[in-house]
C-alpha positions in Angstrom: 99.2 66.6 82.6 101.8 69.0 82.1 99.5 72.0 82.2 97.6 71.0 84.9 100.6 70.8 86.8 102.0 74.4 85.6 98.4 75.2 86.8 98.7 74.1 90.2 101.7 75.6 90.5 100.4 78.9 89.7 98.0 78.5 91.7 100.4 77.8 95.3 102.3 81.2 94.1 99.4 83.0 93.8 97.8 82.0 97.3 101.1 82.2 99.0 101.8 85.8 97.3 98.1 87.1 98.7 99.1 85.2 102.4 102.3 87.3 102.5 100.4 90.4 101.1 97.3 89.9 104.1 100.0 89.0 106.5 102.1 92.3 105.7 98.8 94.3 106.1 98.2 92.9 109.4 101.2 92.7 110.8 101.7 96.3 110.3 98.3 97.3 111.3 98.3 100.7 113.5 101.3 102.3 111.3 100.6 105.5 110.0 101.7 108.4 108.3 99.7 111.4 108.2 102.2 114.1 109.2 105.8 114.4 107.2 108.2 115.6 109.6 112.4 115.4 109.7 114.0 113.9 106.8 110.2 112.7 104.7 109.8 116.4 105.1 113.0 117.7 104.0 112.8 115.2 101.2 109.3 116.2 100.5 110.2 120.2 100.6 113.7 119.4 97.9 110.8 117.8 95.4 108.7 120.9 95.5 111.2 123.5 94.9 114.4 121.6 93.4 114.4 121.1 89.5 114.1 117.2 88.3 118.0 117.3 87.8 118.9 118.9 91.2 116.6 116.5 92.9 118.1 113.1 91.4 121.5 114.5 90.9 122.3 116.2 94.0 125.7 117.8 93.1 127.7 118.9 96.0 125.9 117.1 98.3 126.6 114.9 101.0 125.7 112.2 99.3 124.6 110.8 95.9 122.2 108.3 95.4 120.7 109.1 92.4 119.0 105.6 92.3 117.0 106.0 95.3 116.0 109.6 94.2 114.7 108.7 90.7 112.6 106.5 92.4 111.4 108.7 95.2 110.9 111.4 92.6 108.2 109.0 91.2 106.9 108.2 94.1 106.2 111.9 95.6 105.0 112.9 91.9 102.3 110.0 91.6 101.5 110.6 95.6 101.0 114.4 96.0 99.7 115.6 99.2 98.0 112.1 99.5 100.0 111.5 102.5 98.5 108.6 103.8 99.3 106.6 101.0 103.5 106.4 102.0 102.6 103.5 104.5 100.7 101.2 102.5 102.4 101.3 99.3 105.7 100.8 101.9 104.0 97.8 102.8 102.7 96.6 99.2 106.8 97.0 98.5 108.0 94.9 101.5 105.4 92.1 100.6 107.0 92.0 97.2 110.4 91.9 99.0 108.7 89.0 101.5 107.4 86.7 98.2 111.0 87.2 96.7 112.3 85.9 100.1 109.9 83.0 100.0 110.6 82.0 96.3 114.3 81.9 97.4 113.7 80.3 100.3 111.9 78.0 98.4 114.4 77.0 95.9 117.3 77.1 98.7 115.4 73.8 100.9 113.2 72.6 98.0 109.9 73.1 100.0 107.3 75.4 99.6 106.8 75.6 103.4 110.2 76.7 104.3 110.2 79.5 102.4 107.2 80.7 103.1 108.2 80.4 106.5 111.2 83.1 105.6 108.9 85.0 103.7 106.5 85.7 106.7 109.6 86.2 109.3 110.7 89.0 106.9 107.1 90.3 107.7 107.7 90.1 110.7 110.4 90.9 112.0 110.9 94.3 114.2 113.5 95.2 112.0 111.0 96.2 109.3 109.9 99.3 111.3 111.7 101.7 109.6 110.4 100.5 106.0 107.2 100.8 106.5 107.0 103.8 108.8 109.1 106.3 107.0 109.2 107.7 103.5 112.8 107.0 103.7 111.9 103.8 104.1 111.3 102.8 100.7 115.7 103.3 100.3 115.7 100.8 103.1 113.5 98.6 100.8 115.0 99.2 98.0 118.8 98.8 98.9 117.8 95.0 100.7 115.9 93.6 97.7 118.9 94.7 95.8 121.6 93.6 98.1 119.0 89.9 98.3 119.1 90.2 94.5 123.2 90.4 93.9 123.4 87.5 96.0 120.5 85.6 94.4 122.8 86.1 91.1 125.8 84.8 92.6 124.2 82.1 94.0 122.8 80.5 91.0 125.9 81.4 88.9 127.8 79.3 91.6 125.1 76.6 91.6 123.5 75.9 88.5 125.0 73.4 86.4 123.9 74.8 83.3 125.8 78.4 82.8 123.1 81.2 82.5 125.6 83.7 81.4 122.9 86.5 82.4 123.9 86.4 86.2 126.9 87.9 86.6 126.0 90.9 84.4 122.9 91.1 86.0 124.6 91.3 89.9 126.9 93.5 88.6 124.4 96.0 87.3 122.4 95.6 90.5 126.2 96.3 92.4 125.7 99.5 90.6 122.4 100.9 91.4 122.7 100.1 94.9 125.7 101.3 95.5 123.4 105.0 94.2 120.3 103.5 96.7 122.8 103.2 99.4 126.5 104.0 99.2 126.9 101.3 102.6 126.4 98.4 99.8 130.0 99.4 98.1 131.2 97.1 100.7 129.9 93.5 98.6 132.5 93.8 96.2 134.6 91.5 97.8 131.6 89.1 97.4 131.7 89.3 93.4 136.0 88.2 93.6 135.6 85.6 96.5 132.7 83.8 94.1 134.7 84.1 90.8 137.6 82.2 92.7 135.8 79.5 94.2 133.8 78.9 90.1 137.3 79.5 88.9 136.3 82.1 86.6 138.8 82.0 83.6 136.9 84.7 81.8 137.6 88.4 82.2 135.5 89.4 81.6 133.6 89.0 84.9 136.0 90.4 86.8 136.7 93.6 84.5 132.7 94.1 84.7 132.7 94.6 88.3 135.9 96.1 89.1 134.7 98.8 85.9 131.6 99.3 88.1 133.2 99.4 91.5 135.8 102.1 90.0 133.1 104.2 88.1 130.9 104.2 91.1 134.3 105.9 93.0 134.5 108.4 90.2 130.9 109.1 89.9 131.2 110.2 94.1 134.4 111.9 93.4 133.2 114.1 90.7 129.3 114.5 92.4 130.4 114.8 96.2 134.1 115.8 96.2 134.8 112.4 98.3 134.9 108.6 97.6 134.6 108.2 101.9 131.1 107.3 102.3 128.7 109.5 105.1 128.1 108.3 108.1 124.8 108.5 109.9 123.5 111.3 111.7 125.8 113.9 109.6 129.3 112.0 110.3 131.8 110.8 108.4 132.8 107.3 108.3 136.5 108.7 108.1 136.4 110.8 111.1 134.2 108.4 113.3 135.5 105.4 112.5 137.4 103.6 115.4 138.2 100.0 115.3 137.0 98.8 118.7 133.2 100.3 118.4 133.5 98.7 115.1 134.3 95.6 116.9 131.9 95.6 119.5 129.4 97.4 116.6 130.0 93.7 114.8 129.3 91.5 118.4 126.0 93.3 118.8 124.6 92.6 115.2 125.9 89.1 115.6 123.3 88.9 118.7 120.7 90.8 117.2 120.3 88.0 114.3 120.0 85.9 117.5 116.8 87.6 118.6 119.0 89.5 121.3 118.6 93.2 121.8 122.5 93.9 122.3 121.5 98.0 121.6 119.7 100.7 123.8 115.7 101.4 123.9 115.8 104.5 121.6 117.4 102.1 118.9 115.4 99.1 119.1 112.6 99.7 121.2 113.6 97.8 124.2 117.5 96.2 125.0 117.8 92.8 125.9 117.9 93.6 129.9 115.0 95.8 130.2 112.9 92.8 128.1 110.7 90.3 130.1 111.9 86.7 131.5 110.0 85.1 129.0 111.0 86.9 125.7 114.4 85.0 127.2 112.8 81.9 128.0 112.0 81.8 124.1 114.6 83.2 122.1 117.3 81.2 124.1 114.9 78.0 123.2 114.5 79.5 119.8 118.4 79.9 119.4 118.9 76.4 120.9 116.6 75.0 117.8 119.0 77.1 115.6 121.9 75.3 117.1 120.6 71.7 116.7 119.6 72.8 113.2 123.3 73.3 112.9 125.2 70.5 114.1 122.8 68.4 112.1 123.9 70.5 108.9 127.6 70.2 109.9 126.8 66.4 110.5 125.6 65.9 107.2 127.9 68.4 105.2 131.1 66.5 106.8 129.4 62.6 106.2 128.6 63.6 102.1 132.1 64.7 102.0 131.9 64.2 98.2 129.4 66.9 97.9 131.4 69.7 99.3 132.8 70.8 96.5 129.7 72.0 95.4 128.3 72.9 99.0 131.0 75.0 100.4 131.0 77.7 98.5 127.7 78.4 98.7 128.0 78.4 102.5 131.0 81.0 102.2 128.5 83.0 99.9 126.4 83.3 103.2 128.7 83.3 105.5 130.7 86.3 104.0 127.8 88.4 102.4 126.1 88.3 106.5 129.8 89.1 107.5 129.9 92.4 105.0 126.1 93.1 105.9 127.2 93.4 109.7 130.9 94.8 108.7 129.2 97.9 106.6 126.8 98.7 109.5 129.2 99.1 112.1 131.7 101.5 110.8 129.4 104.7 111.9 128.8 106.1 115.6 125.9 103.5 116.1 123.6 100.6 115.3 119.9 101.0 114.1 118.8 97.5 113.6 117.2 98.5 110.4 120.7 97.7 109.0 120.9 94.5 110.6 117.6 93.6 108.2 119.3 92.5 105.6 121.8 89.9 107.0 118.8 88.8 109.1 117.0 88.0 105.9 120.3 86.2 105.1 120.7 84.3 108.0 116.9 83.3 107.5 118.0 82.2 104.2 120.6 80.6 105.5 118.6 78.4 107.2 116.4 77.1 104.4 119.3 76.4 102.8 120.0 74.6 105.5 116.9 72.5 105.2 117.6 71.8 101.6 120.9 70.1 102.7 120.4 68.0 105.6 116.7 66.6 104.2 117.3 66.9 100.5 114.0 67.2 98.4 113.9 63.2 97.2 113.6 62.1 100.6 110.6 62.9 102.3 108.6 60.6 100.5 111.3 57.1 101.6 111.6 58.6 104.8 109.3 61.4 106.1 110.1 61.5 109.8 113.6 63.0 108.6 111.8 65.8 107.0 109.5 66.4 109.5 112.2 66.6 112.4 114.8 68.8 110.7 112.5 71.3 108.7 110.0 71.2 112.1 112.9 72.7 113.7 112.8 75.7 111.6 109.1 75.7 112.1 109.0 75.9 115.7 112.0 78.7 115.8 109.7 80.6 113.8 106.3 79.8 116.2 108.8 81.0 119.0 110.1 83.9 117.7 106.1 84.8 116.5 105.3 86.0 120.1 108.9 87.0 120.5 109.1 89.9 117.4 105.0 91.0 117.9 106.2 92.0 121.5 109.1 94.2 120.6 106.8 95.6 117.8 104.5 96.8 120.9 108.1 99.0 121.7 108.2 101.3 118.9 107.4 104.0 121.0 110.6 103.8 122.5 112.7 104.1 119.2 114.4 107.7 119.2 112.0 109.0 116.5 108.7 107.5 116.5 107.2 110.1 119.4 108.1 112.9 117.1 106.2 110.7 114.4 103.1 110.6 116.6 103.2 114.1 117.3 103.1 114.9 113.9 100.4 112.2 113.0 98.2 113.9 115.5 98.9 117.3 114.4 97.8 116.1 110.8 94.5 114.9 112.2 93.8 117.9 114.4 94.3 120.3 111.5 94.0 119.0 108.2 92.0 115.7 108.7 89.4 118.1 111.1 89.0 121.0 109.0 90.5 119.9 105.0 91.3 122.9 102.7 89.9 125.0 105.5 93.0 125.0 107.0 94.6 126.9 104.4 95.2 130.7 105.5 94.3 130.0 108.8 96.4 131.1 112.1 98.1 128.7 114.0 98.6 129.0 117.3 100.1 126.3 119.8 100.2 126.4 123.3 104.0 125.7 124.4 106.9 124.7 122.6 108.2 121.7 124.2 108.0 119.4 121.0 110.9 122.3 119.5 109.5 122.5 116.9 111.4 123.7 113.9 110.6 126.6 111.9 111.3 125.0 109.1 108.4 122.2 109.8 106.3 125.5 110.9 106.6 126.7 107.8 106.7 123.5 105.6 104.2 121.1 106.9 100.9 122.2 106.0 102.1 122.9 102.5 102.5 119.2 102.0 98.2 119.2 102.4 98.1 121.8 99.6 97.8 120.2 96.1 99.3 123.9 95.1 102.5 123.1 98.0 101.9 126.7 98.9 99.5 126.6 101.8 99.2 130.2 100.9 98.4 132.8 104.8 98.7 129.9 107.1 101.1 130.6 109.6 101.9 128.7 113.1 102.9 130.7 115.9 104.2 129.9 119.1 102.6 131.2 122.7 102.7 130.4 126.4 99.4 130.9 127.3 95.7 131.7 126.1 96.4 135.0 127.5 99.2 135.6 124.7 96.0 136.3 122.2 92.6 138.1 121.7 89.4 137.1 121.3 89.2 134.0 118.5 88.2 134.9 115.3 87.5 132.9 112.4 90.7 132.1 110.9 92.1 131.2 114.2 93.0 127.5 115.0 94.2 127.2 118.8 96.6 124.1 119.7 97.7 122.8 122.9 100.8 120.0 123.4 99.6 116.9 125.1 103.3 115.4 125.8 101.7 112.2 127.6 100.3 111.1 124.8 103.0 112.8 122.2 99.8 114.5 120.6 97.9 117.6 119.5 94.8 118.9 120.9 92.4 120.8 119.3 91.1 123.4 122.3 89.7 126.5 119.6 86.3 126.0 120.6 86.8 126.1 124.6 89.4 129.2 123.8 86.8 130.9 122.2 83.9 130.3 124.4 86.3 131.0 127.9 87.3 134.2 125.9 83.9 134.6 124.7 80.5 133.6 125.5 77.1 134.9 124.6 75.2 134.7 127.3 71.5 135.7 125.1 70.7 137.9 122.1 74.0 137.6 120.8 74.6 135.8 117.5 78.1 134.9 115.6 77.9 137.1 112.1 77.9 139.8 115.2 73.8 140.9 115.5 72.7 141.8 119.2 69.1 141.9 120.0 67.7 144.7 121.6 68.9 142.7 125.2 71.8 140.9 125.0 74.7 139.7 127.2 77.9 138.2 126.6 80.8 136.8 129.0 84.1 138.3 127.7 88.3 137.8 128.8 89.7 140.9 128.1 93.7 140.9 128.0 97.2 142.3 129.3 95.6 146.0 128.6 92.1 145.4 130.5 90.5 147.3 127.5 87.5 145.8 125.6 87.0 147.5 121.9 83.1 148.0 119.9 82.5 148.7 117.1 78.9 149.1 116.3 77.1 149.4 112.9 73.2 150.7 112.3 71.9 149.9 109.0 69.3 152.1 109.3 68.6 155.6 109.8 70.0 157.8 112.3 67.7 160.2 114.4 70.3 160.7 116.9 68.5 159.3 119.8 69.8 155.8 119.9 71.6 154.6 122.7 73.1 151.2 124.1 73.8 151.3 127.7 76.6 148.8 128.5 76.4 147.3 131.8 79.9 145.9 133.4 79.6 143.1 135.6 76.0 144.1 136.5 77.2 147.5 138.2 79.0 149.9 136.0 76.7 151.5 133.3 78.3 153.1 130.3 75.7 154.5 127.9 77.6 154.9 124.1 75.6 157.3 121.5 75.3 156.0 118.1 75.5 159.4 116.6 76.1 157.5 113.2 76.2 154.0 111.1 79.5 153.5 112.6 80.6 153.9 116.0 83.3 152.9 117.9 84.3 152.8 122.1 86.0 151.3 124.4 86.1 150.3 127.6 88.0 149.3 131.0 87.7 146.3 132.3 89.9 143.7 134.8 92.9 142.6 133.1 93.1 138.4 131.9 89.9 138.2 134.0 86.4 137.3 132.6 84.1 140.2 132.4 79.9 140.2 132.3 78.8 142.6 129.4 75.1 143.7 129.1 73.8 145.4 126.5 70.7 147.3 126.0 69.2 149.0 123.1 66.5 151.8 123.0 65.9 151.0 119.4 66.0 147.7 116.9 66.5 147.6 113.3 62.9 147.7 111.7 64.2 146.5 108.1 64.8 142.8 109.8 63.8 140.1 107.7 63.7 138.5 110.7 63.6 137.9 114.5 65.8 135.4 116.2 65.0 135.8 119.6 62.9 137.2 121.8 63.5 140.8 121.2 63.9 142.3 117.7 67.8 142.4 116.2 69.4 145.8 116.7 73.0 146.6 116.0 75.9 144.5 114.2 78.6 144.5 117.4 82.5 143.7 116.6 84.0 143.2 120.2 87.6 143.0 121.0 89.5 142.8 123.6 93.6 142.9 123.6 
C-alpha cells in the first residue's frame, strides 16, 4: 500500500514538473538570443581573455560576485559560440525555480493545485523577462531561488515541530553565496535575527553563524572592491544616489507592481499603468479585489483560532518582512526594473498559498468541500485573470529600454552568421548608417563570439553613409543596411553588387569575357573605371579590345602582353554601359560558355 502510494506520488511530481517545464517553453516562445551585445558581451569578451582567477575574482572591481561568476564561467565554457543555447537553458533554470515554487506552495496550503498555481504564475509573470532573455539573466535566477531558498530554511526552522538542526546552517550558507550572486540580498540579515527572536533561539550559536557570515561578506568587499557600500545600477553608487524620498516613492511603486499595476515608465516595464488598456483595469482591479476577500477571510480566521497564533504569526512576519526587504533593497538606486520586484512577487504568491493552507486547512475538504472550493477558487480565478493580464504586457517587451538593441543584434546574427556560417570570418563589413551607435567595442567583439577560436581573425565592420562610400563588391565584402522600423539588419550585398555591377552578356564571375561582352558598371567619386586584362596565350601583338562607353565612345586598348592594364573616364556615382569587343579568343579553352568563344580574364574596378 505504502509503495503504491509513494508511487503515485511520484508520479503527480513528475507530471506537474514536465507541465511547468512545457508551460515555461511556451510561455516564452519567440525569445531569442542570437546576437550578444552590452553587458552578455562584455561578460562574454572578460571569459575569453581574463584568466579563470581574474574572471571569478574580480579584484578591484566594482563589484564582487564571485558566486555568480563561477557559475557563469561554467556556463560560457560548456556553451562556446553556441549562442543560441543562453535562452533555453535560461528557461530549463526558471522551470526548476517554477517546480521549487510549486513544491513550496504546495506544502504552504497543503494542496497540490495551489502550488501549482504559483508555480505557473512564476512562469508567467512579465517580470521573468529579464531571466530568460539575457545572459545576465541567469544572476537574476540564481540570486531569487537563493533568496526563495533562505526563506524556505527559516520557514520550516520556525514551523516544524521536530528540530531539523540543518536549516539554519543551511540559510546561512545560502545568506552567503548570494550575497556573492547579488550584493542587493545583504539586506535579509535582519530576517535571520527577527526569526531567532520570535523561536526564542537560546543557542549561539545561530546567531554567531550569521553575524560571522554577514561580517566576512563586509571584509571579503572591503579587501576585493575597496568598499562595503554596495553599486548601484547603471554605474551609481547607492551612497551617492541614495535619497530617502525616491526610496519612498521607489517602495509605493513596488507595492503596486505586486498588485498587477504598472506604477513605472514604458522603457522599464513595457507599458505604465496609464498608457494600458480599460480592460487590463477592469481585470487586475477584479483580480486585486479576489486578493482582498482572500484576505479578510484569512484575518477572519487567524483572529477566531486565536489559540493558533502563536504558531501562525510569525510565519506571517516572515512574509511580511522578507517582501518588505525585497522591495526596501530595490529602491535604494536611481530606478525600478521590475525584474527586482520578481522575487517579492514570488513571495507575495507564496503568501497566498499560505494563505489557503490557513483559512481551509488540509483535513477539511473532505467534511466540508464547499469551504475549500470557495477560498482556494479565489486564488484560482486571480490567477485566470491575471492569465490574460501578464501575456498582454509580455506583448510590450519591445518597449523595455533594451530589448530594440536586443533585436538589432538578433538580426545582425542572422544576416551574417546564420546566412553565411564560418564564411563570415575575414569578411568586410560594411553597414549603411550608424544610427544604432554602435560601439566599437561590439564592432570589434561580436563576431568573435561565432568563432570557436574567439578570434574571428580579418573580419572587420566599417561604418559608411552611402553605397557610394565603396567600390565595386568583391568577394569578401558583406554590405549591411539599418532597417530602424523594424530594429533590424538587412542583407543588401547582392543588389549592391549587381547596381554597382551587372553583366549584361559574355561576362562571367571568376572574370572570363567572351569575345562580346557587356557589363553595366557605377563607377565612383573619381569617375575612373580600372582593367586589368590577362591573355593566357600567346602574344602576336595584334590583339585588341575595343571598349565601347555608353554605346558612343570607343577606346581600343592593345594587349601588347599577358598583362595589361587601363583606365578609363567615365560619369562620376553614375551607372556606365561598357562593351567589349575582342578580335581574338583564347584557343586553349576547354570550353565555351556562351555564344562566342572565351577571350581574356578582365579585373574591373572602379573607385
Amino acid at each position: 500500500m505504502k509503495d503504491k502510494q509513494w508511487i503515485s506520488g511520484w508520479k503527480d511530481e513528475v507530471i506537474a514538473a514536465a507541465l511547468l517545464l512545457g508551460f515555461a517553453f511556451f510561455i516564452n516562445r519567440g525569445i531569442e538570443i542570437k546576437g550578444l551585445y552590452m553587458d552578455d558581451l562584455y561578460l562574454w569578451s572578460c571569459y575569453g581573455e581574463q584568466s579563470f582567477r581574474e574572471f571569478v575574482f574580480p579584484l578591484g572591481s566594482t563589484r564582487f560576485r564571485f558566486v555568480y561568476y563561477l557559475a557563469s564561467w561554467l556556463e560560457l565554457m560548456v556553451f562556446g559560440n553556441r549562442i543560441g543555447w543562453f535562452v533555453p537553458f535560461n528557461i530549463l533554470l526558471n522551470s526548476c525555480i517554477a517546480y521549487t515554487v510549486y513544491r513550496f506552495g504546495k506544502r504552504l496550503s497543503g494542496r497540490g493545485l495551489v502550488g501549482f498555481l504559483c508555480g505557473i504564475l512564476y512562469l508567467l509573470s512579465r517580470m521573468s523577462y529579464y531571466q530568460i532573455s539575457q545572459v545576465y539573466g541567469l544572476m537574476e535566477s540564481m540570486a531569487l531561488w537563493a533568496a526563495i531558498g533562505i526563506f524556505y530554511c527559516l520557514y520550516r526552522y520556525l514551523t516544524d515541530e521536530v528540530e531539523r538542526k540543518w536549516f539554519v546552517p543551511a540559510a546561512t550558507a545560502m545568506y552567503f553565496s548570494v550575497c556573492f550572486i547579488h550584493e542587493r540580498y545583504m539586506v535579509l540579515l535582519p530576517l535571520f535575527y527577527v526569526a531567532f527572536l520570535m523561536k526564542k533561539e537560546k543557542g549561539l550559536k545561530p546567531w554567531l553563524s550569521i553575524t560571522g557570515a554577514f561580517l566576512a561578506v563586509q571584509a571579503i568587499r572591503f579587501l576585493t572592491i575597496g568598499s562595503i557600500s554596495p553599486a548601484g545600477t547603471g554605474g551609481t553608487d547607492v551612497a551617492d544616489t541614495f535619497h530617502l524620498s525616491d526610496t519612498f516613492r521607489y517602495a509605493i511603486n513596488q507595492v503596486l507592481y505586486l498588485f498587477g499595476i504598472n506604477a513605472g515608465p514604458d522603457h522599464l516595464n513595457g507599458l505604465s499603468w496609464g498608457r494600458s488598456p480599460y480592460w487590463v483595469h477592469v481585470l487586475v482591479v477584479f483580480a486585486d479585489f479576489l486578493l482582498l476577500i482572500m484576505t479578510v477571510i484569512f484575518l477572519i480566521t487567524v483572529i477566531r483560532e486565536r489559540e493558533k497564533l502563536k504558531k501562525r504569526l510569525p510565519v506571517i512576519c516572515l512574509f511580511l518582512l522578507f517582501i518588505a526587504l525585497c522591495i526596501g533593497s530595490s529602491s535604494v538606486t536611481i530606478r525600478v526594473e521590475t525584474r527586482w520586484i520578481y522575487v517579492s512577487m514570488t513571495a507575495a504568491w507564496l503568501f497566498a498559498a499560505y494563505m489557503c493552507g490557513v483559512a481551509v486547512p488540509k483535513g477539511e475538504e473532505k467534511a466540508k468541500l464547499a469551504k475549500p472550493l470557495l477560498y482556494c477558487g479565489l486564488f484560482l480565478l486571480y490567477g485566470v485573470l491575471m492569465l490574460p493580464v501578464e501575456s498582454f504586457y509580455r506583448g510590450k517587451y519591445e518597449n523595455l529600454y533594451y530589448w530594440p538593441s536586443q533585436l538589432r543584434y538578433n538580426s545582425l546574427a542572422e544576416e551574417t552568421f546564420g546566412k553565411y556560417k564560418d564564411e563570415i570570418f575575414g569578411k568586410k563589413i560594411y553597414i549603411i548608417g550608424n544610427s544604432y551607435e554602435m560601439s566599437d567595442f561590439t564592432a570589434r567583439t561580436f563576431f568573435k563570439t561565432f568563432d570557436k577560436e574567439r578570434l574571428a581573425e580579418g573580419t572587420e565592420v566599417s561604418f559608411i553613409q552611402s553605397i557610394h562610400d565603396i567600390g565595386l563588391v568583391t568577394p569578401n565584402m558583406l554590405i549591411l543596411r539599418e532597417d530602424p522600423a523594424h530594429n533590424a539588419f538587412q542583407d543588401v550585398t547582392d543588389f549592391v553588387r549587381r547596381l554597382k555591377f551587372e553583366p549584361v552578356y559574355g561576362c562571367y564571375e571568376d572574370g572570363w569575357l567572351d569575345e562580346s561582352a557587356k557589363v553595366r558598371i557605377m563607377a565612383g567619386k573619381e569617375g575612373k573605371i580600372g582593367f586589368k586584362f590577362y591573355y593566357p596565350g600567346v602574344i602576336t601583338g595584334l590583339e585588341q579590345i575595343t571598349v565601347t562607353v555608353n554605346g558612343t565612345d570607343n577606346q581600343v586598348i592593345s594587349i601588347t602582353s599577358n598583362t595589361v592594364t587601363a583606365e578609363i573616364d567615365v560619369p562620376a556615382f553614375q551607372v556606365t554601359e561598357l562593351a567589349f569587343e575582342s578580335n581574338f579568343f583564347y584557343e586553349d579553352a576547354s570550353e565555351q560558355r556562351g555564344e562566342k568563344h572565351l577571350s581574356v580574364v578582365a579585373s574591373i574596378t572602379a573607385n
